[in-house]
Structures are given as structure tokens and as C-alpha cells.
N, C-alpha and C positions, 0 to 999 in steps of 0.2 A: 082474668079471674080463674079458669079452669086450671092455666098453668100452675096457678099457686095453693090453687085446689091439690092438685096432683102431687107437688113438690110437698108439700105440706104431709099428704095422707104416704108417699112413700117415704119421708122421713120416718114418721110413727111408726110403718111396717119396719124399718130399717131398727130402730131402735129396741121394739120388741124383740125381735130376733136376734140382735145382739147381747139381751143381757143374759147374765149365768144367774146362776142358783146363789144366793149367800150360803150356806150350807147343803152339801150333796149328801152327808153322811158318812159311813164307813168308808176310810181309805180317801177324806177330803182333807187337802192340805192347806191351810192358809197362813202368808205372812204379813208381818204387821208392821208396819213405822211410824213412828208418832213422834206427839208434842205432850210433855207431861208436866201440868201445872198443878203446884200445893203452894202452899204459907213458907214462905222462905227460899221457895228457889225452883227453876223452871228446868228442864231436862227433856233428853230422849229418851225414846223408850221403842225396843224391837223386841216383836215377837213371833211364836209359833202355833199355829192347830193344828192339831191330828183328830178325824173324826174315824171313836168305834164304835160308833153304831149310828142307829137313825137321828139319835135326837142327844146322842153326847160325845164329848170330845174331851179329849190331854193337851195338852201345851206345854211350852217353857216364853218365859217375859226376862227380859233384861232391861235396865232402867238405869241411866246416869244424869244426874244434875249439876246443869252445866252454867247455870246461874242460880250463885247462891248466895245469901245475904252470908255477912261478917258479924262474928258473933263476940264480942270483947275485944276489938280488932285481929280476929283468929279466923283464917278461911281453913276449911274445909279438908282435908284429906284426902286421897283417891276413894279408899273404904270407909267413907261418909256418905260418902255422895254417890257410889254403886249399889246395887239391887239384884236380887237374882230369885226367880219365883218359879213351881212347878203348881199349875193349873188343870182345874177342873170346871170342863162347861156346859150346862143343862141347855141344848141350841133349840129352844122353844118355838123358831117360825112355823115349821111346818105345824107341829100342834097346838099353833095360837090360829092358826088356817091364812098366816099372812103371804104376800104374794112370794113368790119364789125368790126373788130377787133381795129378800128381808130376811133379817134372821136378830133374834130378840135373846140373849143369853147370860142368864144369873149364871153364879160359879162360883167356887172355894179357891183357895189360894194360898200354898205354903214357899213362903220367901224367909232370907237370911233374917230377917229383922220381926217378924212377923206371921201369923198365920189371919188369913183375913177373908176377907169377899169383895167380889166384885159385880157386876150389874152394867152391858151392853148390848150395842146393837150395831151390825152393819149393811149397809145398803148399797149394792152392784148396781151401777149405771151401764156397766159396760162391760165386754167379754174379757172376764180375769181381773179386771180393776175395781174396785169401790173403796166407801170411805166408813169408817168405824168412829165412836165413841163411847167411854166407856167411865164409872166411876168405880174406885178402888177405897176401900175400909179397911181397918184392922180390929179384929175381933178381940185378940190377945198379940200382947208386945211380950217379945223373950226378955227384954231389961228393960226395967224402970229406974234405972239409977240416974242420975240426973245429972248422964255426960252432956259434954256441951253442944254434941251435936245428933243425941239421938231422935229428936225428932225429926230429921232427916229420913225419907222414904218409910217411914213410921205414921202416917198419919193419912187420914182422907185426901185422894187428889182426885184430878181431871184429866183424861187421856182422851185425844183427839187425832186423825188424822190417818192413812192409806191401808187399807187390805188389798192385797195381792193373793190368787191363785198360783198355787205353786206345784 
């Protein structure tokens, strides 16, 4: 019982000490990979943080959707189905008092298609690696005209999936 006493309490130790900060602040770099699901069609999605200062950050997001429904028996285009976004992140942990290893981050967001918002959070298990999720809106769409495929990366999705220190 001692041994697994032991084994047990320096895991814990082992695990604390290994993880990072979700957000350090000024001069913190984070990249992003993901799975990104909406209404019509599922894609990847990779991104960027740049943090300047305590509790904000820049980015850039790139997004392609790599299943996509057939719309009048008509698939998709390259520039249908691409994304391109410069971001802004309010990285709230430390001024929500959440553990270091947490970081909870509303944001703005101007993409080709869109200007909008988005609402995440990621959580480091380990030194340099954890995992993110995040939901994405659009506030106002640049066209409303009723091409066949623009509600393509136009509309409320789901982003799931790796943050990397970089």
C-alpha cells in the first residue's frame, strides 16, 4: 500500500510541475489545430496567438472545409470552402483567478466573409501541449445575396482540438 501510496503522490507532484501557464502574456505564442464543425460541412482549422500584454492578444485563423454537403448536385469551390480571419482575444484566466494552466477568452474577429465573435477556452495538461475549444458567430456578413454557397464559413460553428506553445 505505501508503494502505491508513493507512486500515486509522486505522479501528482510529477504532473503539477509539469504543466504551463495557458496564457503567459506579453510575448506568448500559441498554435492551434483543430476540427471545425457547422451546418453543411466539417473542416480544419489552424491557428495563431500573439500575446501583448497581460490579459490580451492578436492572432490569425485559417479554416477549410473538407466535407461538404452538395448543394443542387454542385460541390463546392476552393474559395467556398476557405477562410481567413485576423483576431482579437480578451485571455480572461488570470482575471477570472482560474488556475494557471486555464485560460477563458472572448474575442472579435475579422474574416473574408465576415466580421464576428468568438468565445473559448484552453486547458494545458502538460508542458507546451493542451487542448482548446472554442465557438465562432458572425455579427455582420459582407453579402447577403443568395449565392449557392455562401453560407459556407458564414455562419455559427464548433472548433475543437490541440493548442501548442510555440
Amino acid at each position: 500500500m505505501k508503494k502505491v501510496i508513493f507512486t500515486l503522490a509522486l505522479a501528482v507532484c510529477g504532473l503539477a510541475t509539469a504543466q504551463t501557464t495557458a496564457y503567459k502574456g506579453k510575448g506568448d505564442v500559441k498554435g492551434q489545430l483543430a476540427a471545425n464543425f457547422q451546418k453543411g460541412g466539417t473542416g480544419v482549422l489552424a491557428g495563431l496567438d500573439y500575446g501583448l500584454g497581460e490579459s490580451f492578444s492578436i492572432g490569425a485563423q485559417m479554416s477549410y472545409l473538407l466535407g461538404v454537403d452538395e448543394v443542387a448536385g454542385i460541390k463546392p469551390e476552393f474559395g467556398d470552402r476557405f477562410d481567413a480571419k485576423v483576431r482579437f482575444n480578451a485571455n480572461l484566466g488570470s482575471v477570472m483567478k482560474l488556475p494557471s494552466n486555464i485560460d477563458f477568452y472572448p474575442g472579435l474577429d475579422l474574416g473574408l466573409r465576415n466580421f464576428g465573435g468568438h468565445v473559448g477556452a484552453r486547458y494545458f495538461f502538460d508542458k507546451g501541449f493542451g487542448i482548446f475549444s472554442e465557438i465562432q458567430f458572425p455579427f455582420a456578413k459582407y453579402n447577403d445575396n443568395d449565392k449557392l454557397f455562401n453560407h459556407l464559413n458564414n455562419q455559427f460553428n464548433f472548433t475543437i482540438g490541440a493548442s501548442f506553445d510555440l
